[in-house]
C-alpha positions in Angstrom: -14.2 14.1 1.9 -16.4 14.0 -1.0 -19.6 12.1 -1.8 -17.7 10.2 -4.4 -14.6 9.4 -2.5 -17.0 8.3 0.6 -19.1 6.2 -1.6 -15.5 4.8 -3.6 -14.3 4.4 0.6 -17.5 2.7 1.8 -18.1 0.3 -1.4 -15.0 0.0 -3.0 -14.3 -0.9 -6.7 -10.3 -1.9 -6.6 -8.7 -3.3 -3.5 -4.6 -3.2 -3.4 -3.2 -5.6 -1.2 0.4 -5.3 -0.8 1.9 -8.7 0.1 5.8 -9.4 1.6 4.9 -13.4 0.9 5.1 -14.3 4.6 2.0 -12.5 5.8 -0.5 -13.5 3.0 -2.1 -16.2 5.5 -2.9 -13.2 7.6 -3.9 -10.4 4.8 -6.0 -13.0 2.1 -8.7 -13.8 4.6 -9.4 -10.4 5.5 -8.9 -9.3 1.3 -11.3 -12.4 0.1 -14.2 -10.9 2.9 -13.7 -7.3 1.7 -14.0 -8.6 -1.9 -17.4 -10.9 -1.1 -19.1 -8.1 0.7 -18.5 -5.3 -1.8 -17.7 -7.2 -5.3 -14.4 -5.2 -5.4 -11.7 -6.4 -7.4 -8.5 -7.9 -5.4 -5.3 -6.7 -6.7 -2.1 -8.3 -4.7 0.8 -6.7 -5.0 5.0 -7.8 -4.6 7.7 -5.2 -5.0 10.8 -7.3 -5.3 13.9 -5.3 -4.2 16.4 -5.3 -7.1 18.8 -7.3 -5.3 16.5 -9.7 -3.4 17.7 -12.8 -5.2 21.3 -14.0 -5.3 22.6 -17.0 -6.9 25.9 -18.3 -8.1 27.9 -18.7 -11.3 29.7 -21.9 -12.5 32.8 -20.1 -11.0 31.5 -19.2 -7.8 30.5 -15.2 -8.5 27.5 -14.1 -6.8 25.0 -12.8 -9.5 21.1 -11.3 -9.5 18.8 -13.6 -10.5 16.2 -11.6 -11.8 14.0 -14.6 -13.4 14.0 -16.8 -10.1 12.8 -13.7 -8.1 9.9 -12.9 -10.3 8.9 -16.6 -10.9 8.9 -17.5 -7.1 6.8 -14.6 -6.6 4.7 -15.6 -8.8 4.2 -18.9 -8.0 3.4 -18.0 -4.2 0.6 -15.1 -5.6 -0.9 -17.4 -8.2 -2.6 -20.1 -5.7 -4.3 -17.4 -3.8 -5.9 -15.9 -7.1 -6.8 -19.1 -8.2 -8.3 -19.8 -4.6 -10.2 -16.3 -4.8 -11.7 -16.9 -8.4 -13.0 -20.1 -7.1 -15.0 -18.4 -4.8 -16.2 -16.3 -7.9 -14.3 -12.5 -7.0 -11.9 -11.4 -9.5 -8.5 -10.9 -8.3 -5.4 -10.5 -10.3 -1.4 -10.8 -9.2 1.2 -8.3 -10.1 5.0 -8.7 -9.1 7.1 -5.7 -9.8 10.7 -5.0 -9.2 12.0 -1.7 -7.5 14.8 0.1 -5.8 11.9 1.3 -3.4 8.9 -1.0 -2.2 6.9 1.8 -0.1 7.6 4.0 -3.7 6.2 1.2 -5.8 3.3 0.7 -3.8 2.3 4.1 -3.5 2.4 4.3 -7.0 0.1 1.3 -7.4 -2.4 2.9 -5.5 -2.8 5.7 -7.9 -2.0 3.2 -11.2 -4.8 1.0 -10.1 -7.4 3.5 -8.3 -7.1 1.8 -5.4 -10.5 2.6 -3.3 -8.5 0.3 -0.2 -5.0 -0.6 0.7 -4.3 -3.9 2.6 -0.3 -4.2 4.4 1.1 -6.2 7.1 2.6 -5.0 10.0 5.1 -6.3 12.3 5.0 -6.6 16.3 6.8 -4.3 18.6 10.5 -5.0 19.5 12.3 -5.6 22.4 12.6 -2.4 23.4 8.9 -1.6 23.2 9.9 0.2 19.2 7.2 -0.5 16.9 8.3 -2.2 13.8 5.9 -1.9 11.5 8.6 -2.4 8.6 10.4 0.3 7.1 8.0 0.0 3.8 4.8 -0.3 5.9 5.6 2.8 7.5 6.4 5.0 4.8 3.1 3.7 2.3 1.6 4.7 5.9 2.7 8.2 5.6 2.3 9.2 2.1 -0.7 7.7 1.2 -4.6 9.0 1.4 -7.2 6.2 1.1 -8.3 4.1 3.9 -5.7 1.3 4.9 -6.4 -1.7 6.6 -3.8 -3.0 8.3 -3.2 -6.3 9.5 -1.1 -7.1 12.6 0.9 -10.7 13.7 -2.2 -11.1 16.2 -5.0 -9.9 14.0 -7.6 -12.5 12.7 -11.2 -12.3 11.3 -13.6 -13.1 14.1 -15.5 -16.4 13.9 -18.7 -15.9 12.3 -21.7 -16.9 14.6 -25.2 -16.9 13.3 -27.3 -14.6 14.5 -24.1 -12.7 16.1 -24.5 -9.1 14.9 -21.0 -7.6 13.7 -19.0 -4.7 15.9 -17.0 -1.5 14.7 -15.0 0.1 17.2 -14.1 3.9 16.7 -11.2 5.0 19.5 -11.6 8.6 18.9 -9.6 11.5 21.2 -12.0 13.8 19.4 -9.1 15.7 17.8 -9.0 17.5 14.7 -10.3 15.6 11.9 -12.8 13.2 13.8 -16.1 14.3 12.1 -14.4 12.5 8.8 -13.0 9.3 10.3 -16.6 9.0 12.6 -18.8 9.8 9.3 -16.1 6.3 7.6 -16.6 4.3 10.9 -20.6 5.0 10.5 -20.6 4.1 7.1 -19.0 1.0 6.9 -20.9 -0.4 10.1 -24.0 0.7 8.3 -22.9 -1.4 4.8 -21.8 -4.5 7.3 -25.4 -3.9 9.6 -23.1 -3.6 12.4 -23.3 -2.0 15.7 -20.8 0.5 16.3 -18.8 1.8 19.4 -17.2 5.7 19.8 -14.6 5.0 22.4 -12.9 7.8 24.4 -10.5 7.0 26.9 -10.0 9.9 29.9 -6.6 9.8 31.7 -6.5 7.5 34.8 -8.2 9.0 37.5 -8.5 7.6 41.7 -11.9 5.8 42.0 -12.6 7.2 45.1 -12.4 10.7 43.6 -14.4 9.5 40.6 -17.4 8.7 42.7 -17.3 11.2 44.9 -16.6 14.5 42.8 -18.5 15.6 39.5 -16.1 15.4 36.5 -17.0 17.9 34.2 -14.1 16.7 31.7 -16.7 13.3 31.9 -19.8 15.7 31.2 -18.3 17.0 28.3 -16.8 14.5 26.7 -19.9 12.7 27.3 -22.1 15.4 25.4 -19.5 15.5 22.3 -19.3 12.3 21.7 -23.5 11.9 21.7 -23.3 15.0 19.4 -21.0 13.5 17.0 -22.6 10.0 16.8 -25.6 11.9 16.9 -24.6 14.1 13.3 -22.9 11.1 11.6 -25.3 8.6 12.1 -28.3 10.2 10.6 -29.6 8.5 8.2 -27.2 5.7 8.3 -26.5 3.9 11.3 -28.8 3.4 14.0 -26.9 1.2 16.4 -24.5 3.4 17.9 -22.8 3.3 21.7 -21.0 5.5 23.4 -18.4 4.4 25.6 -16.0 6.2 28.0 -13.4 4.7 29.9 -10.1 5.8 31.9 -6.8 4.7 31.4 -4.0 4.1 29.4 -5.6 4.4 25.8 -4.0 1.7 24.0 -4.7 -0.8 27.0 -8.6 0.4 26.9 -8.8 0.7 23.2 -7.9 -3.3 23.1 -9.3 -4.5 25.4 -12.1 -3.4 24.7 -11.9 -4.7 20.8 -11.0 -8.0 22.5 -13.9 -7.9 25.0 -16.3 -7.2 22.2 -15.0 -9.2 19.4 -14.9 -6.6 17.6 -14.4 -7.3 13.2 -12.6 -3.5 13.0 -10.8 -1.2 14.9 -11.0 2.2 13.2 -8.4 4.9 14.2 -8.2 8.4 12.3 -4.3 10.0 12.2 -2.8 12.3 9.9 0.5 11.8 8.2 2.3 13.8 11.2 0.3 11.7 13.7 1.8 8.7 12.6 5.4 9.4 12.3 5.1 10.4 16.0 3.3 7.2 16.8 5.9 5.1 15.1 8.8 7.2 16.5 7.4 7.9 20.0 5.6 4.7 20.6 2.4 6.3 21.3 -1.6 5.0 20.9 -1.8 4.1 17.5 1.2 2.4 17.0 0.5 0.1 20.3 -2.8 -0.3 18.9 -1.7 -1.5 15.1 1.2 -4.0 16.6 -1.6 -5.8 19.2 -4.8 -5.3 17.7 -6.4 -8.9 17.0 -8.4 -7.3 14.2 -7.8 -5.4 11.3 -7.4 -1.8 12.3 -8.5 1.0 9.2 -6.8 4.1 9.5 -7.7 7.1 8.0 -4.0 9.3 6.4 -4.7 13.4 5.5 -2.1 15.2 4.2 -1.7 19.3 4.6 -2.6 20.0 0.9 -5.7 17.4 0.4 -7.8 19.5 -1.4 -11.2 18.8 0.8 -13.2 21.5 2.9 -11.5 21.5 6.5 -14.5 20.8 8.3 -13.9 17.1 6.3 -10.1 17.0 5.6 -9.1 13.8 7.7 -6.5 15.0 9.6 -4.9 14.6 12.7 -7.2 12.6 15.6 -4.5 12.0 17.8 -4.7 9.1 20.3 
């Protein structure tokens, strides 16, 4: 990660937000602090699918309407730009048509230099599958900026005076978690927050806890101060350590909920995720429940950054 990509990350200029309709009530709030604390443009963003809107013809014959699609888009974007210039950010509303959605918003990201990408997700199903929705999952994979995403339970905490923010970091100190820690510091030190590295240690008998040294505790322990200790210089001052044992997606939030934590931040790698979403593993659990906006951090095999920075795979 560069100097100018972390500085484009931590204070962005352009913010994508890529809207279905039904979760902007979710996705705005979060978009319209974003935009307040870094003066970021707000760009929302529709794909309509090319046979989205059906009507009828005088004899009965099912046509596209292309026109009705693209107005009642835009009449449902409009109000929320007109909402967000009133509190004096700029935003602007595009509505594009597409065989593709994930394909069109991937390529809005690099049309608009997107420094941030806000989706919805879904819940998980009856079967304990995470549906995230077929287009959130593949802008997931292919894409390489930070995206915040927005779950059915997620909301911005209430703002109490005198209450300082907290980040949480749920790190399994994997490959690639120097980058997503040095992100997490960063963006607690632009929002004067406190920030949490979490590690969660598979579940282990009290009694045995107590009663024998664990040196998987030690080390962890001793990495985590290390890391916290290399990322925050210079930048953020108020950092815990925390380690717990358990089931990590449990841990990782109840702990957010226990802390009222603002963010979740979770680094995974494009493979990462596909096995979360397929698998039903950490992440995944964490991004359907999370009651917070949860950033995760995407690298690809061929990003062209020093390895020691690449963001690549943390798995959880």
């Amino acid at each position: 990660m560069t100097e100018t990509g972390n500085e484009q990350w931590t204070h962005p200029a352009s913010i994508l937000v890529a809207t279905n309709l039904s979760d902007m009530d979710r996705l705005m709030p979060v978009a319209f602090q974003m935009a307040g604390e870094t003066g970021a443009r707000l760009q929302l963003l529709h794909i309509v699918p090319l046979s989205a809107e059906f009507t009828a013809d005088a004899s009965g014959m099912p046509y596209y309407d292309r026109e009705g699609a693209l107005y009642g888009a835009n009449s449902m974007l409009e109000p929320w730009c007109e909402r967000a210039r009133r509190q004096g950010l700029r935003c602007d509303a595009l509505v594009r048509e597409g065989h593709s959605p994930a394909r069109e918003i991937i390529a809005a990201v690099r049309h608009f230099h997107a420094d941030r990408l806000i989706l919805g997700t879904r819940g998980l199903g009856k079967l304990g599958k995470l549906l995230l929705g077929s287009v959130a999952e593949q802008v997931l994979r292919s894409v390489t900026l930070p995206v915040f995403t927005v779950g059915p339970e997620a909301h911005l905490p209430a703002e109490e005076s005198g209450r300082q923010r907290t980040i949480l970091f749920a790190t399994a100190l994997g490959e690639g978690h120097r980058a997503s820690a040095a992100l997490a510091c960063q963006i607690a030190s632009s929002q004067h927050a406190r920030l949490i590295m979490l590690h969660v240690l598979p579940p282990i008998d009290e009694k045995k806890r107590v009663e024998a040294p664990n040196v998987l505790y030690s080390t962890i322990r001793y990495e985590l101060q290390h890391l916290a200790s290399s990322v925050s210089a210079g930048c953020c001052n108020d950092v815990e350590i925390k380690i717990l044992y358990g089931n990590p997606a449990i841990e990782i939030l109840a702990e957010a909920k226990d802390l009222q934590a603002s963010l979740i931040v979770i680094g995974a790698a494009r493979p990462s995720v596909l096995d979360s979403i397929t698998r039903d593993r950490t992440v995944c659990r964490v991004l359907a429940h999370a009651r917070c906006p949860v950033l995760t951090l995407h690298g690809t095999a061929d990003t062209p950054e020093p390895a020691e920075v690449a963001l690549t795979a943390a798995h959880l």
